[in-house]
C-alpha positions, 0 to 999 in steps of 0.5 A: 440522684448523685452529687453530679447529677444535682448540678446536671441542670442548665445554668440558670435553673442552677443559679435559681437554686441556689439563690434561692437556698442562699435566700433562706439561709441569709434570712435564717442568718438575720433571725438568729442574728437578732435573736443574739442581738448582733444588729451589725450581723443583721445588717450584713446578712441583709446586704447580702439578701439583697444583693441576691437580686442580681442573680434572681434578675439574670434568671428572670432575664434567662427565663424570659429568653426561653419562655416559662409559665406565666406563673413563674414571672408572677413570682419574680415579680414578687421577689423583686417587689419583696427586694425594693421593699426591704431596700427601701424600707430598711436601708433607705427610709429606715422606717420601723415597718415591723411595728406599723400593721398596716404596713407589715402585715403585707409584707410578709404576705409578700415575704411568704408568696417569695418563699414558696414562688421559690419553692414550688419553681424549684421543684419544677426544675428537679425533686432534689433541689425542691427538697433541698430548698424544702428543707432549708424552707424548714429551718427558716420557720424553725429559726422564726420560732426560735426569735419568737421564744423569749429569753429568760433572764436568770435572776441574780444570787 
């Protein structure tokens, strides 16, 4: 497929792809954000994730008029349970729900249904666009693991 015909889908499978690549990207830019210890960065990052509703709703809405397997609403159910979550546990009640299993441990079992809801509709909407959000799928693990390593601390000579 040629650069054409990557944008030779309807406009809201378009905007589907590419807020879901904008997705990954914002969470790769709030991993490595935190890992540098740019809490600012993070915080944008995370305004800008949200923000990603809008479109992710449009879509939902477009979806709705035109009618889409029922899997498909399950999953922007998901984005948007994913979205009030994050809004309101982390802008609104600033709570640490990272440290609290109970509270954690779903949400990232919501956090990952999203990721792969949105990599399995967008390979339904084009194998390229699938592969490119594959990809981007990818680099967020690897940026995950990246915060996981801890930083070495050189000793003073």
């Amino acid at each position: 497929m040629n650069l054409a015909g990557l944008f030779s889908i309807s406009g809201a499978d378009l905007l589907f792809v590419i807020s879901a690549l904008l997705f990954n990207l914002f969470i790769i830019g709030v991993y490595i954000a935190q890992k540098l210890g740019k809490a600012g960065l993070v915080h944008k990052f995370g305004i800008a994730l949200l923000c990603l509703t809008i479109p992710f709703l449009v879509v939902f809405i477009s979806f709705l008029i035109t009618g889409k397997p029922a899997w498909q609403y399950l999953v922007f159910l998901a984005i948007f349970v994913y979205m009030f979550l994050e809004w309101l546990w982390d802008y609104r009640m600033k709570i640490d729900f990272r440290s609290q299993p109970k509270l954690h441990i779903p949400y990232i079992i919501l956090f990952y249904i999203v990721l792969f809801g949105n990599l399995r509709i967008s390979f339904t909407i084009s194998p390229t666009w699938g592969w490119i959000i594959s990809v981007s799928f990818w680099l967020l693990l690897a940026a995950l693991i990246v915060t996981l390593i801890p930083v070495r601390r050189r000793a003073k000579e």
